[in-house]
C-alpha positions as CSV (number, residue, x, y, z in Angstrom):
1,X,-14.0,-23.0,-13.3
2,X,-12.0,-19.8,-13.0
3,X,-10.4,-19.4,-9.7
4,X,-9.6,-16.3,-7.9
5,X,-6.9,-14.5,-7.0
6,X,-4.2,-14.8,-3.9
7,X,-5.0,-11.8,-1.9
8,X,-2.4,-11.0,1.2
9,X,-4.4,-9.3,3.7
10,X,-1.5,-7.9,6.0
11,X,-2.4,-7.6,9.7
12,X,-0.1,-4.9,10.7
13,X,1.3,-4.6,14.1
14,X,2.5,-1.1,14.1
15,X,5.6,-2.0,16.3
16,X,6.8,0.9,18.1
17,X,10.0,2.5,17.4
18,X,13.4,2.3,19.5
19,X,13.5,5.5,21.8
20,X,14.0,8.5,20.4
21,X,17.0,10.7,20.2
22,X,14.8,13.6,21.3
23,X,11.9,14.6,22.2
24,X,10.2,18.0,22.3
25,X,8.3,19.0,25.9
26,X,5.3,19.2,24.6
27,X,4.9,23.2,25.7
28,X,3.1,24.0,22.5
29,X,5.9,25.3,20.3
30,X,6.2,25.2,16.7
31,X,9.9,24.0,15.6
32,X,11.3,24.5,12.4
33,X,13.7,22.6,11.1
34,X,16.3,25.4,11.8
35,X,15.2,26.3,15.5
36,X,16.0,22.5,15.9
37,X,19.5,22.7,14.9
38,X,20.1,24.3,18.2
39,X,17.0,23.1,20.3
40,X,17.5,19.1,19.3
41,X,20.5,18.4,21.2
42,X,22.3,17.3,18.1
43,X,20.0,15.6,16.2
44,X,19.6,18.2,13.5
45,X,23.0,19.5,11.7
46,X,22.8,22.6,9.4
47,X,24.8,21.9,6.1
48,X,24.2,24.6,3.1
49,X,21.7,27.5,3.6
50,X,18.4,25.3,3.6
51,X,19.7,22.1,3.8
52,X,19.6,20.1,7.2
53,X,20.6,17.1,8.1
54,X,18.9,14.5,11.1
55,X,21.2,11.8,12.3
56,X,19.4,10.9,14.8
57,X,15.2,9.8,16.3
58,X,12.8,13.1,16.9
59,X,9.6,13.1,18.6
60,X,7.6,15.9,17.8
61,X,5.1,15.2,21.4
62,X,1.4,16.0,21.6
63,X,1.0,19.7,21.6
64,X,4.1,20.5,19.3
65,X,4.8,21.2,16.1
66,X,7.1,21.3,13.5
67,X,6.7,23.4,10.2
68,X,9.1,23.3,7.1
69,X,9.9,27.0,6.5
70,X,10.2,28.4,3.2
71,X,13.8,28.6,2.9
72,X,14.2,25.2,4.7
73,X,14.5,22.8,1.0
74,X,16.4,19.7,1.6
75,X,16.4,17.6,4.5
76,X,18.8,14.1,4.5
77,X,17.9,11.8,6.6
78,X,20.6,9.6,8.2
79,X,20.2,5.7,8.3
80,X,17.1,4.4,9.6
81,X,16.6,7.6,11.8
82,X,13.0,8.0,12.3
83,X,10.8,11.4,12.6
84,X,7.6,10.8,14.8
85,X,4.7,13.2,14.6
86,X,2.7,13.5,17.5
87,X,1.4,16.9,17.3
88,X,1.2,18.8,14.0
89,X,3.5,18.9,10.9
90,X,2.9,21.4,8.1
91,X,4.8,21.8,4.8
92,X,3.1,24.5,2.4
93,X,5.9,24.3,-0.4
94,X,3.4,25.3,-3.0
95,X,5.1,27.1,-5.4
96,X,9.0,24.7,-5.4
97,X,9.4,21.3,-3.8
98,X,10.8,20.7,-0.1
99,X,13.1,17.5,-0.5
100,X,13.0,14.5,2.6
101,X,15.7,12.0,1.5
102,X,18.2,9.8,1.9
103,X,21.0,7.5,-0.2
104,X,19.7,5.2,-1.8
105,X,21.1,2.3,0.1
106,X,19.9,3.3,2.9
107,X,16.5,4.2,4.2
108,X,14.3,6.7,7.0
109,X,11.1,6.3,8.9
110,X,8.2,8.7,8.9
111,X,5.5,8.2,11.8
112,X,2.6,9.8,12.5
113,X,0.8,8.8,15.9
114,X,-2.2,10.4,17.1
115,X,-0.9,13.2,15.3
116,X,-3.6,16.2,14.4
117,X,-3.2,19.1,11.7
118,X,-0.7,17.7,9.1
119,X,-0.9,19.0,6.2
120,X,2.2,18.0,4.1
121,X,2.2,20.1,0.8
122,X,5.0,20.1,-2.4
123,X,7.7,17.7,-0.5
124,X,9.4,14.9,-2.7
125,X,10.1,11.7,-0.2
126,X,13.0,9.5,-1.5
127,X,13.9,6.4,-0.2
128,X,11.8,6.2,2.7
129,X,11.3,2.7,4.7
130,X,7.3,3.3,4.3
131,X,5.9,5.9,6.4
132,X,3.6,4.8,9.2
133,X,0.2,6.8,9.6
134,X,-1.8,5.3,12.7
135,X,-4.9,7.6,14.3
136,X,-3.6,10.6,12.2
137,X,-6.4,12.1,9.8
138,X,-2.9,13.3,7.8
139,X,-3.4,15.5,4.3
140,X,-0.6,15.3,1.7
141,X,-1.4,17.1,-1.5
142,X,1.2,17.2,-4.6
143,X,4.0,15.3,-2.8
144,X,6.3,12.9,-4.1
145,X,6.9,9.3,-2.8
146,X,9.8,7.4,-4.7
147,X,12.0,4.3,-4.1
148,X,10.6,4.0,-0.9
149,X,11.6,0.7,0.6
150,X,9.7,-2.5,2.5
151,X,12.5,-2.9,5.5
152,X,9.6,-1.8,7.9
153,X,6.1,-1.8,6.3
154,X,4.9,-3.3,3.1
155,X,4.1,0.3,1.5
156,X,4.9,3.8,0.9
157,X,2.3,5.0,3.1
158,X,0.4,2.4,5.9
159,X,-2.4,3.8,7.3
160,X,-4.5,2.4,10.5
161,X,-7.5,3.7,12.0
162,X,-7.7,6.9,10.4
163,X,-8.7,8.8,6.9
164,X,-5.8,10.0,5.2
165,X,-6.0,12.4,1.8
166,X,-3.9,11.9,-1.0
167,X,-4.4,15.3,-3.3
168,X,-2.7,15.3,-6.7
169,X,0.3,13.0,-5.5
170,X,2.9,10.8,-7.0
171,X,4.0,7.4,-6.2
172,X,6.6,5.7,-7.9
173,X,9.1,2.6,-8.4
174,X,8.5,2.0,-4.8
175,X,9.2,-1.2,-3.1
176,X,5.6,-2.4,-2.1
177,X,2.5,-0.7,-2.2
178,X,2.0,3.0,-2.4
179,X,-1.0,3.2,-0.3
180,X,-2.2,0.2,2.0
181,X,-3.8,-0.4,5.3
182,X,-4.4,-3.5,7.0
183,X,-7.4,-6.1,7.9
184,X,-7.3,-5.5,11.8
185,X,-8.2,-1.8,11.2
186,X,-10.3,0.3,9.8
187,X,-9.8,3.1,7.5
188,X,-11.3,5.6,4.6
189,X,-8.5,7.3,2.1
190,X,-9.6,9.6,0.2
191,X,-7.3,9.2,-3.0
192,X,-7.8,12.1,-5.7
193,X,-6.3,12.8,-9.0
194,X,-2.9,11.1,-8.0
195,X,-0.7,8.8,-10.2
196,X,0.6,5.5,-9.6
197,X,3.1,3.5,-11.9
198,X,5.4,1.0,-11.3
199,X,4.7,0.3,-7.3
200,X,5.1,-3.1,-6.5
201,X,8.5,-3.7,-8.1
202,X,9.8,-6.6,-5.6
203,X,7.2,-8.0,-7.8
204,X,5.3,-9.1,-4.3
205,X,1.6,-10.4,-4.6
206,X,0.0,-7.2,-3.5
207,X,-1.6,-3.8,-5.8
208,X,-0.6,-0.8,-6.2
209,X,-3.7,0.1,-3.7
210,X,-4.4,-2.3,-0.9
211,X,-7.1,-1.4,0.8
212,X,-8.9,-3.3,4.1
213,X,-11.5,-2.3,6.0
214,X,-13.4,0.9,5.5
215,X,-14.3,3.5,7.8
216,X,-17.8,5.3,9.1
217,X,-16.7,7.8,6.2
218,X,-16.4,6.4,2.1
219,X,-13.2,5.7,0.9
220,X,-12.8,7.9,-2.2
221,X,-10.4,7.0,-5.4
222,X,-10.9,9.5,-8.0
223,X,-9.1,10.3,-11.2
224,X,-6.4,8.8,-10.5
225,X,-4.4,6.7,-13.2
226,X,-3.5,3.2,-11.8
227,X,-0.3,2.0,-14.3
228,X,1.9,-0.5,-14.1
229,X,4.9,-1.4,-15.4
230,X,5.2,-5.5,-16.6
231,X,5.9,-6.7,-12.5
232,X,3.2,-9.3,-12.9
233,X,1.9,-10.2,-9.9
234,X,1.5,-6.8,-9.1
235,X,-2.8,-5.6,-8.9
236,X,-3.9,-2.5,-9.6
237,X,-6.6,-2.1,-6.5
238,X,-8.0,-3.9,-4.2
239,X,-10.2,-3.4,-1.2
240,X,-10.8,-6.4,0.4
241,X,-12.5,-7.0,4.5
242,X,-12.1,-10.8,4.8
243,X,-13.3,-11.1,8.5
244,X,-16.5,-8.7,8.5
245,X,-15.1,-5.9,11.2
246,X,-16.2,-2.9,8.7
247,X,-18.8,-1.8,6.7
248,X,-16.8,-0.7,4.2
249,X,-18.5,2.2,1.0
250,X,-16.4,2.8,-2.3
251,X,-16.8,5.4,-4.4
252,X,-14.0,4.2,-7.9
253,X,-14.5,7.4,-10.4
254,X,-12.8,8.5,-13.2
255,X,-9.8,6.8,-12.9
256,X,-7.4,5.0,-15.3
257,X,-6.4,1.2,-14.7
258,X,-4.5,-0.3,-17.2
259,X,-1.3,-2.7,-17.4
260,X,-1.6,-3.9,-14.0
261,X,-1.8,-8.0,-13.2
262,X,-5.6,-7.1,-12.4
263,X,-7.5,-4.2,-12.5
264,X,-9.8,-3.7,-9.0
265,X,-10.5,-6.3,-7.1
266,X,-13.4,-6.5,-4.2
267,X,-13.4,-9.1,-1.6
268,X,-15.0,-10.3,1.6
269,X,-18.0,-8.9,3.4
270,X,-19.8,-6.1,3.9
271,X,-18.5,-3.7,1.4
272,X,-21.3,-1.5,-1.2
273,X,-19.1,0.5,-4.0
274,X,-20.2,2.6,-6.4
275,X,-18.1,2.5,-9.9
276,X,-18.7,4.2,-12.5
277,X,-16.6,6.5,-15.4
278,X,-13.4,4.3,-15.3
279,X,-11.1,2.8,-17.4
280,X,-9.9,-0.2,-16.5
281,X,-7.6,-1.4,-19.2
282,X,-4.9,-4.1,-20.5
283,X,-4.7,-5.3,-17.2
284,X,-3.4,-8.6,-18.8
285,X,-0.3,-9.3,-16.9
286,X,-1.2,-12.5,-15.0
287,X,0.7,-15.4,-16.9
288,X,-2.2,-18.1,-15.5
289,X,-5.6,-16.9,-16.3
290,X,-6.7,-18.9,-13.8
291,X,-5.3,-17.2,-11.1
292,X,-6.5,-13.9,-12.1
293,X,-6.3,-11.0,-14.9
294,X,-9.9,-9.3,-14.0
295,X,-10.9,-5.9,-15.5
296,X,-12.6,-5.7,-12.2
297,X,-13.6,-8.7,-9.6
298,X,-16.0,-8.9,-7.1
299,X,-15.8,-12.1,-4.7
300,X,-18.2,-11.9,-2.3
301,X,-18.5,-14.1,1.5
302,X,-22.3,-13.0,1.4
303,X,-24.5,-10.2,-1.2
304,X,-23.9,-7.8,1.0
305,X,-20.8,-7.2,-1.2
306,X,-22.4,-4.9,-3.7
307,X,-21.3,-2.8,-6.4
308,X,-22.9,-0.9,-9.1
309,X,-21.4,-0.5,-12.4
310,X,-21.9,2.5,-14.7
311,X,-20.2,4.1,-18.1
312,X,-17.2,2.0,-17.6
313,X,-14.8,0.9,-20.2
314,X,-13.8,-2.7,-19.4
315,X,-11.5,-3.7,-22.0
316,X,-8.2,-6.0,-23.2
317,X,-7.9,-7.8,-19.9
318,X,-7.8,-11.4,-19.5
319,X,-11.3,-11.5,-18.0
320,X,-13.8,-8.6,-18.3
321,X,-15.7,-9.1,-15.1
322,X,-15.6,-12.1,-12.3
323,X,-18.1,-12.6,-9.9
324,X,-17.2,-14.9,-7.3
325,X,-19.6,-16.8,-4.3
326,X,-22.3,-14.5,-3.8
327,X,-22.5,-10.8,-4.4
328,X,-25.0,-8.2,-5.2
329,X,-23.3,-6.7,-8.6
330,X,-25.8,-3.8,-10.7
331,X,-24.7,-3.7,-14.5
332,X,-28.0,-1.6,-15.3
333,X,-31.6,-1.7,-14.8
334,X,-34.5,-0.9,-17.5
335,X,-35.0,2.7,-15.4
336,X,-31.3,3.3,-14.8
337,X,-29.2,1.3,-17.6
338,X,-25.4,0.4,-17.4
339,X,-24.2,1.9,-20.2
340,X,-20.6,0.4,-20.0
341,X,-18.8,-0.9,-22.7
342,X,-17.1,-4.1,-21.8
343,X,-15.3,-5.8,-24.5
344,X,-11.8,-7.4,-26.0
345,X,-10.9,-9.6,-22.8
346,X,-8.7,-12.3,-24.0
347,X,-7.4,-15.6,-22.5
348,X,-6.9,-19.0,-23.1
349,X,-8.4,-20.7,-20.3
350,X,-11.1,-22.7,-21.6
351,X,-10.6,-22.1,-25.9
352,X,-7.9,-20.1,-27.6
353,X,-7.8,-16.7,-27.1
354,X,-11.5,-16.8,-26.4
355,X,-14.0,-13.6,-25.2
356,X,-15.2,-13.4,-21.6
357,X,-16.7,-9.9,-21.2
358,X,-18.3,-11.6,-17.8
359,X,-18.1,-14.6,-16.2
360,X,-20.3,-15.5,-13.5
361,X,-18.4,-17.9,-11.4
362,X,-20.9,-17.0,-8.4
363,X,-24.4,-17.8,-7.1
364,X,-26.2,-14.7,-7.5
365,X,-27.7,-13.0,-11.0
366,X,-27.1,-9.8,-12.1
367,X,-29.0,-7.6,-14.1
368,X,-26.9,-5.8,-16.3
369,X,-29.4,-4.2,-19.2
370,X,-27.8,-1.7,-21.2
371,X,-24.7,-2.4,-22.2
372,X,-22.2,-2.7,-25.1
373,X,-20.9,-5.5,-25.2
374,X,-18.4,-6.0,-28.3
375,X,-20.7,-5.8,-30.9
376,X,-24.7,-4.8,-31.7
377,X,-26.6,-8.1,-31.7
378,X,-27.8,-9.7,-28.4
379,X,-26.2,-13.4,-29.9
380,X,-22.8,-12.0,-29.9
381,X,-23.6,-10.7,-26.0
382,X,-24.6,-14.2,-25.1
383,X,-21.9,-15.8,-26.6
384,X,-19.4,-13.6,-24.3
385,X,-21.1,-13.7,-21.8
386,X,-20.8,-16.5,-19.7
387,X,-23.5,-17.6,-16.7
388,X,-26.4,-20.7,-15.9
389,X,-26.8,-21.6,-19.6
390,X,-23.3,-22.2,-20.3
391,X,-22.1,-23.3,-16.7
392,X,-25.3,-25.1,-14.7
393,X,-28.2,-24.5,-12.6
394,X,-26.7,-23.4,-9.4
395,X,-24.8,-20.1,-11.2
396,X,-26.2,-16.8,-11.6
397,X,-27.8,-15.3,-14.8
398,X,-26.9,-12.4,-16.3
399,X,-30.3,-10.6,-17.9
400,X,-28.0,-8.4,-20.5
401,X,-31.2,-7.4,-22.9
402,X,-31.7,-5.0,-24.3
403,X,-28.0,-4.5,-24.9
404,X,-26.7,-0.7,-26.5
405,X,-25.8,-0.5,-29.6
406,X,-21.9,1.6,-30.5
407,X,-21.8,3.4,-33.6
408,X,-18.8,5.4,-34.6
409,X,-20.4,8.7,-34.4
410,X,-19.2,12.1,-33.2
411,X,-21.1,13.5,-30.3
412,X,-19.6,16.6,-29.3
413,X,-16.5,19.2,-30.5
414,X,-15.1,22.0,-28.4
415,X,-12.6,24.8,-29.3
416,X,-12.4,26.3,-25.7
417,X,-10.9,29.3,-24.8
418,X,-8.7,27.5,-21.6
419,X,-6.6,25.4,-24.6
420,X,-6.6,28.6,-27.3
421,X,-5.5,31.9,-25.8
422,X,-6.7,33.5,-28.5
423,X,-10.1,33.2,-28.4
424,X,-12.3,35.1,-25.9
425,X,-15.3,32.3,-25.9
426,X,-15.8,28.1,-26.2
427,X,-16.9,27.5,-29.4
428,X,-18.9,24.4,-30.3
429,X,-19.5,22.0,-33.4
430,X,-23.3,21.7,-34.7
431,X,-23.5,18.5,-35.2
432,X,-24.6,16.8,-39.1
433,X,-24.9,13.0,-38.6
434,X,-26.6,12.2,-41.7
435,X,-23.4,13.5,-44.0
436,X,-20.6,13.0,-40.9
437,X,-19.6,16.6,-40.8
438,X,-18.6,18.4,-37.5
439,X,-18.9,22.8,-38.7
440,X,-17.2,24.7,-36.2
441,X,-18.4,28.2,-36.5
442,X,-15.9,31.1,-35.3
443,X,-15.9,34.9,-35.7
444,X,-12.9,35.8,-38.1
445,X,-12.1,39.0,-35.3
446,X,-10.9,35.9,-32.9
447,X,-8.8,34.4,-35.1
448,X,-5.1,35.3,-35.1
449,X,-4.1,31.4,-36.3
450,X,-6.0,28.7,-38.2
451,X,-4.1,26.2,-35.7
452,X,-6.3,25.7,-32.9
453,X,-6.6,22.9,-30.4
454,X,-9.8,20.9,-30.0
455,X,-11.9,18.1,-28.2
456,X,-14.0,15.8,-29.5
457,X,-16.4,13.3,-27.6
458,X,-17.0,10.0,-29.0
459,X,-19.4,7.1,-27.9
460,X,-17.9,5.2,-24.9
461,X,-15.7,2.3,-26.3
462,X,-15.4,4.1,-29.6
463,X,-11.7,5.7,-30.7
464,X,-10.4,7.6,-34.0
465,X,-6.9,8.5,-35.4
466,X,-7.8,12.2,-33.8
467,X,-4.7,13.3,-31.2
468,X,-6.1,14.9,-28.5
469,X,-3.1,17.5,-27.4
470,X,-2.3,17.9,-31.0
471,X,-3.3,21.4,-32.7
472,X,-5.2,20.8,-35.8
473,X,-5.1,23.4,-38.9
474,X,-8.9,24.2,-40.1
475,X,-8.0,26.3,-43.1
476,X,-9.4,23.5,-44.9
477,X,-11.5,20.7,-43.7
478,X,-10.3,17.8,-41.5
479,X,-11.0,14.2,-42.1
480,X,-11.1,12.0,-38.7
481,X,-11.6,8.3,-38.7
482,X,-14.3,6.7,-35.9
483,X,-14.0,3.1,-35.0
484,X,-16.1,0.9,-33.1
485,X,-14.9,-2.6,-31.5
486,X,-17.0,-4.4,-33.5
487,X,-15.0,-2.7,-36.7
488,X,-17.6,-0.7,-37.5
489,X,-16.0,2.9,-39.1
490,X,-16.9,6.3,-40.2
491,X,-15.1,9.1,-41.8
492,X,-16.2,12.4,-40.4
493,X,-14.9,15.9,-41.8
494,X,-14.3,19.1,-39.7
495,X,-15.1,22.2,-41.3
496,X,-14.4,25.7,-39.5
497,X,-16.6,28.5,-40.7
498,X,-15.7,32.3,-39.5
499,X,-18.8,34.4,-40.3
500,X,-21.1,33.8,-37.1
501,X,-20.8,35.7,-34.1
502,X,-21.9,33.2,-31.2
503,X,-23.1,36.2,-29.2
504,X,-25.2,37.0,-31.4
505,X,-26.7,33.5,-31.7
506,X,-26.7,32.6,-28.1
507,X,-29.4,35.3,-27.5
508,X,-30.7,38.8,-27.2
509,X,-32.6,37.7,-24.3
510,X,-30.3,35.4,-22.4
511,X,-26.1,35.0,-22.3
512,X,-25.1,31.3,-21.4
513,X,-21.7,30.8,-20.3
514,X,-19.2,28.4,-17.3
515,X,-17.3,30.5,-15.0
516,X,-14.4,28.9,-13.2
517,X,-16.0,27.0,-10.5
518,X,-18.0,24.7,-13.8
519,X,-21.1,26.5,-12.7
520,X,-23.5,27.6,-15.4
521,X,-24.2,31.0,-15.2
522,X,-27.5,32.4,-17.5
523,X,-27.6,36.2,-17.7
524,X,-31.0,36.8,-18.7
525,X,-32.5,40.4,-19.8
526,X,-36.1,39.7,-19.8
527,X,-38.3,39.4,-16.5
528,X,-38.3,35.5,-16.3
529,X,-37.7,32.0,-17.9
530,X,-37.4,28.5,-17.3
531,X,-34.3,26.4,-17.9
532,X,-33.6,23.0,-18.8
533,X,-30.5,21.4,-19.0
534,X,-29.2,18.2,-20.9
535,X,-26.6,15.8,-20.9
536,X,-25.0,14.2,-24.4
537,X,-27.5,11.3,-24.4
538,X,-29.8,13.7,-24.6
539,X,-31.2,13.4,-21.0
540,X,-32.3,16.3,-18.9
541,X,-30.2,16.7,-15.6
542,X,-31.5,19.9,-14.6
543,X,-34.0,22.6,-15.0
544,X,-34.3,26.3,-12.9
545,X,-36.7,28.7,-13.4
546,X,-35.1,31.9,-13.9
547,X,-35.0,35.9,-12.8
548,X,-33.7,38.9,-14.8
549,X,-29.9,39.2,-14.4
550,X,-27.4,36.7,-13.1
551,X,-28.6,33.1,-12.5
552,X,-26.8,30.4,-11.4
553,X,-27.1,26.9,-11.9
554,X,-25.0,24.4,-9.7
555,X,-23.5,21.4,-11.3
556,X,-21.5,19.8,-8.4
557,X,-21.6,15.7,-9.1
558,X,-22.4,15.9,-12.8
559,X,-20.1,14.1,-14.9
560,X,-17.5,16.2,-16.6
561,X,-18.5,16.7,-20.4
562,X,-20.3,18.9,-22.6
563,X,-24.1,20.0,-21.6
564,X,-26.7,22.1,-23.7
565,X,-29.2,24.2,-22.1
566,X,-32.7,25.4,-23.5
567,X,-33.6,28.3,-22.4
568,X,-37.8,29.0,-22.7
569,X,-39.2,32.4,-22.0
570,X,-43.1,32.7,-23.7
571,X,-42.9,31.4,-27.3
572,X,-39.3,31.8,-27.8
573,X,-37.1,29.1,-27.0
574,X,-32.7,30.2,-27.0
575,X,-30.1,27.1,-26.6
576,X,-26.2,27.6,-25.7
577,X,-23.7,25.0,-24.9
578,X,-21.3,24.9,-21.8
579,X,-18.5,22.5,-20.5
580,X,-18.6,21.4,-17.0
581,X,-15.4,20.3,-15.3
């Protein structure tokens, strides 16, 4: 029987510091770092113009502030000197990058307490002793955190009690975690489009992400990429409540796991996530299969653990999916089904290097219709999946049927105008799937090169030799190779014609275009129409009935991707194409 992981659930104390150096009087003044030079009784020393140093403990009190001005770009830190925020701290380096550092033997303390309007933008921290964020809602967007050290807590940034943003960020070869908070609190990040690779590297038994006990508000990780670096018994993410104090929502979107000891792991009570459009990849690093190596796990104290899986790629981890004790875990229903692809998760647990794509180590079923599963026949899904008729009547049953069949097709090609200067419009590939060709029809006028830089979207799970980054030359046809799991391949040829205007084929009546907000925007000439709009399965999303002139149709939460929209006024029916980001 598989066991689970080791999870350390810190409870986190939150000592307070020594006293500081200096504090402000609270009078409602905003420092910078050079009115502190003189105002700090020492404990700020100007070096080079923009380039301070702090040698000994600030308190910024309630009321206060201190702003990093434009011209103010590197700030050493002396050893172990700590800067507490109890008013507001704002850093708007957008356009260069405000440096917080110290040597690299030695390390500084960042605390936020109480602490209201931070907004930390474009500063690089560098070895840090983990910063400290208790009761402080703080936002950091595009900042740095590297070789921060464990000396005070076991992350780059500790959180308690509050629901901190993390906006295009880095974190990097630090100590412990990047992100963590602990059991005895409660807490909702909201994590978006920030990279993590190589945290963790005392090679401690934590994630990259450690995560307790949600707040009222959902803790948000989205398109983020989760990498690690070969420390293996470091996780990828994990949210766990092991005592019940929180009733904890997820939402895991778009993001990128791979090369982690485990992928995402959810424990304890109480917690409902949604996950859906991730990767969670080669997360293989675990040297005992039996002590973990999950694509994703859910252990569950009671099914009020839930999580619902959707689009997903689950694949080349030791263990697709665990389920642990009880849970309430959705792979996909007959009216809303899974479509994840979960295959090529190796171990040698119980056979050599045999396929678990799920293994149901838990009380509760699972319906989980829907799916791909490694290959197109429902035997090969049983025989990977594993549940009651392989383990005993008191484990849950996975109901897997009708599965979803993976064929190496091409769904959708774009030439947009954001990745070719030179064009004017997104162009788009029609689409023959009985003879595998992709034509690409562009007007000669917006040519100035035959080198142009496309997209193309494949089934989930499938892949091809085509580069995406990589400009492609369509003066003659290009050949792409489509691969399924299951080994199942197709040659498809690009072919780029240049004697069709698309304005003139998008319509007389109605122009179909994206602006920059990923809005679709129909500019229609006649009195009225109606609208429908569809995703690449082929499923309608969204329809609008339509005026003369500008319409707009919103597309906030659809998945990112390619959409067609048929646009019917009387008899005559007009279709265009537009990419939502």
């Amino acid at each position: 029987m598989r066991k689970v992981y080791v999870f350390i659930a810190l409870i986190v104390a939150f000592a307070m510091p020594l006293k500081a150096q200096w504090v402000s009087p609270g009078t409602g003044y905003d420092y910078t770092f050079t009115e502190l030079v003189s105002a700090a009784d020492g404990a700020v020393i100007a070096e080079d113009a923009g380039t301070f140093r702090m040698v000994a403990d600030i308190t910024i009190s309630a009321n206060d502030g201190l702003t990093i001005a434009p011209d103010e770009m590197t700030i050493f830190m002396a050893d172990q000197v700590t800067l507490t925020i109890q008013g507001s701290f704002n850093c708007r380096a957008h356009d260069t990058y405000v440096e917080m550092k110290t040597e690299n033997s030695e390390h500084y303390n960042l605390r936020f307490e109480n602490a209201i309007e931070c907004n930390l933008t474009g500063i690089k921290f560098k070895y840090g002793g983990g910063f400290q964020v208790i009761e402080s809602d703080v936002v950091f967007e595009d900042c740095y955190f590297v070789h921060a050290n464990s000396q005070v807590t076991n992350a780059a940034v500790n959180f308690m009690n509050c629901n901190p943003t993390f906006k295009n960020c880095t974190f990097k070869n630090n100590d412990g975690a990047a992100i963590s908070s602990p059991v005895n609190g409660n807490g909702s990040p909201t994590i978006i489009g920030c990279y993590f690779y190589n945290n963790d590297i005392t090679n401690a038994n934590v994630p990259q992400i450690n995560l307790g006990p949600g707040a009222e508000t959902t803790i948000r990780i989205e398109d983020c990429i989760v990498e690690g670096n070969g420390h293996e018994m470091s996780g990828g993410i994990s949210i766990a409540d092991l005592v019940g104090t929180g009733n904890t929502t997820v939402l895991l979107k778009g993001n990128v796991i791979k090369n982690n000891r485990y992928g995402y792991n959810q424990q304890g009570y109480n917690i409902n996530a949604v996950i859906e459009d991730n990767q969670i990849i080669d997360n293989n690093l675990e040297p005992d299969p039996m002590n973990g190596g999950s694509g994703i796990s859910i252990y569950g104290m009671n099914t009020n653990n839930i999580a619902k899986l959707r689009r997903n790629v689950i694949s080349g981890n030791l263990w697709g999916i665990t389920t642990i004790y009880y849970n309430d875990v959705d792979l996909g229903t007959e009216e809303d089904p899974g479509c994840n692809a979960i295959f090529g998760n190796h171990n040698d647990a119980y056979g050599a290097d045999a396929e678990y794509a799920i293994y149901v180590n838990a009380f509760s079923d699972i319906p989980a219709i829907g799916n791909y599963w490694g290959g197109n026949d429902e035997d090969f899904a049983e025989s990977v999946i594993y549940h009651r008729p392989d383990l005993g009547d008191t484990y849950g049953v996975v109901t897997y049927s009708p599965i979803a069949e993976l064929h190496p097709d091409i769904l959708n090609l774009a030439v947009t105008a954001e990745a070719n200067p030179q064009l004017s419009h997104d162009y788009f590939g029609e689409i023959d799937a009985e003879n595998h060709i992709v034509n690409v029809f562009i007007p000669e006028a917006e040519l100035t090169s035959m080198w142009l830089y496309a997209e193309i979207e494949l089934p989930l799970g499938a892949s091809s030799d085509f580069v995406p980054g990589e400009a492609i030359n369509l003066a003659e046809p290009v050949a792409v190779i489509v691969e399924t799991p299951h080994g199942e391949t197709q040659e498809w040829t690009i072919i780029l014609g240049s004697d069709w205007n698309v304005e003139e084929a998008t319509a007389e009546a109605a122009k179909i275009y994206s602006n920059a907000n990923s809005q679709i925007i129909v500019d229609l000439s006649c009195e009225n129409a109606e609208a429908e709009v569809f995703n690449v399965l082929g499923q309608k999303v969204g329809s609008a009935s339509l005026n003369q002139g500008q319409n707009i149709i919103e597309t906030s939460g659809w998945r990112n991707g390619i959409y067609t929209i048929v646009v019917v006024q009387g008899a005559n029916a007009e279709v265009g194409k537009v990419i939502v980001r």
